[in-house]
C-alpha positions in Angstrom: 66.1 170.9 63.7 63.5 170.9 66.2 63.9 169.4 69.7 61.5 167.3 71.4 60.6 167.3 75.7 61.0 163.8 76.9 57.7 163.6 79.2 58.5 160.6 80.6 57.0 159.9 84.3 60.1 160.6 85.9 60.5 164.1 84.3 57.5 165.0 85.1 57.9 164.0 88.8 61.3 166.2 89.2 59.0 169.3 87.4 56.3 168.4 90.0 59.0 168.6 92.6 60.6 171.8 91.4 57.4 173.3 91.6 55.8 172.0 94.9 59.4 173.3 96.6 59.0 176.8 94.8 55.6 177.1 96.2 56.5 175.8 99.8 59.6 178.5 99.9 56.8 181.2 98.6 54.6 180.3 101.1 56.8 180.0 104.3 58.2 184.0 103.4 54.8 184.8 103.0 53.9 183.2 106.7 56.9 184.9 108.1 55.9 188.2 106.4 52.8 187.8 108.0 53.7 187.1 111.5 56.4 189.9 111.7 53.9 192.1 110.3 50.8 191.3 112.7 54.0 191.0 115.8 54.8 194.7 114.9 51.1 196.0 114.4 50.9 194.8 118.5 53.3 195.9 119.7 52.8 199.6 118.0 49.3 199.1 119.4 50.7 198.4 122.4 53.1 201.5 122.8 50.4 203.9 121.6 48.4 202.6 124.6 50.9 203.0 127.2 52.3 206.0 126.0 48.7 207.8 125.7 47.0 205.8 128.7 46.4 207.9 131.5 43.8 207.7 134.6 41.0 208.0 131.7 38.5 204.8 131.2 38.8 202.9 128.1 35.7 202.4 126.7 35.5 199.9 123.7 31.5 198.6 121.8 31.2 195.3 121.4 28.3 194.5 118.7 26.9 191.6 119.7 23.4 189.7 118.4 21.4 190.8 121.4 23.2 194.6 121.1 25.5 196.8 121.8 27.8 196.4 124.9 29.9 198.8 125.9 33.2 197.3 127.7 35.2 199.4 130.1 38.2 199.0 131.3 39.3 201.8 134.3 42.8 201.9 134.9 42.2 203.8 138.4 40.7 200.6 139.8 42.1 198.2 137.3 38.7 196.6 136.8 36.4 195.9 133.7 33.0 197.1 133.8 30.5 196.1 130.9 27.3 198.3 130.2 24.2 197.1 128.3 23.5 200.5 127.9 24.9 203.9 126.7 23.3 205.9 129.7 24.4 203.0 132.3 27.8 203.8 131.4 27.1 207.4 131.2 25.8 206.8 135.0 28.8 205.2 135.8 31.0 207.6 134.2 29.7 210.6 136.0 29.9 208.8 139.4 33.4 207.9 138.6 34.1 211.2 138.2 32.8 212.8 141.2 34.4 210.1 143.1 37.6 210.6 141.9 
């Protein structure tokens, strides 16, 4: 005896349904997942910056279409500083210094 699937339109609706709801539930753990995760990855980032920030600049490069910029941020002064050029901030950095 072999048994036959009734693919009548209303079947295949209630399949279509089960699926779409299976993917929806997938996809809304997935978006939680992900903002937990990236909320956890700043907050760590976060800590390791306040526990390991001192009086010293941070200095991040921005790679920009023009060049290089290098962004400062001195936590002395709490002011940002942005150099167009490696010895301008080198300049800066040795003034800073003396001053301080």
């Amino acid at each position: 005896m072999t048994s036959s699937t009734n693919y009548t339109p209303k079947v295949v609706l209630e399949q279509n349904r089960a699926n779409l709801e299976k993917s929806l539930r997938v996809s809304r753990l997935a978006l939680i997942k992900h903002a937990l995760l990236s909320s956890l990855q700043r907050s760590g980032a976060a800590l390791i910056t306040a526990l390991t920030a001192g009086d010293e600049p941070r200095i991040k490069v921005i790679n920009r279409a023009e060049g290089k910029v290098w962004k400062v941020f001195d936590p002395i002064t709490n002011q940002k500083h942005f150099f167009e050029s490696e010895a301008g901030l080198r300049t800066w950095l040795e003034q800073r210094y003396y001053l301080n």
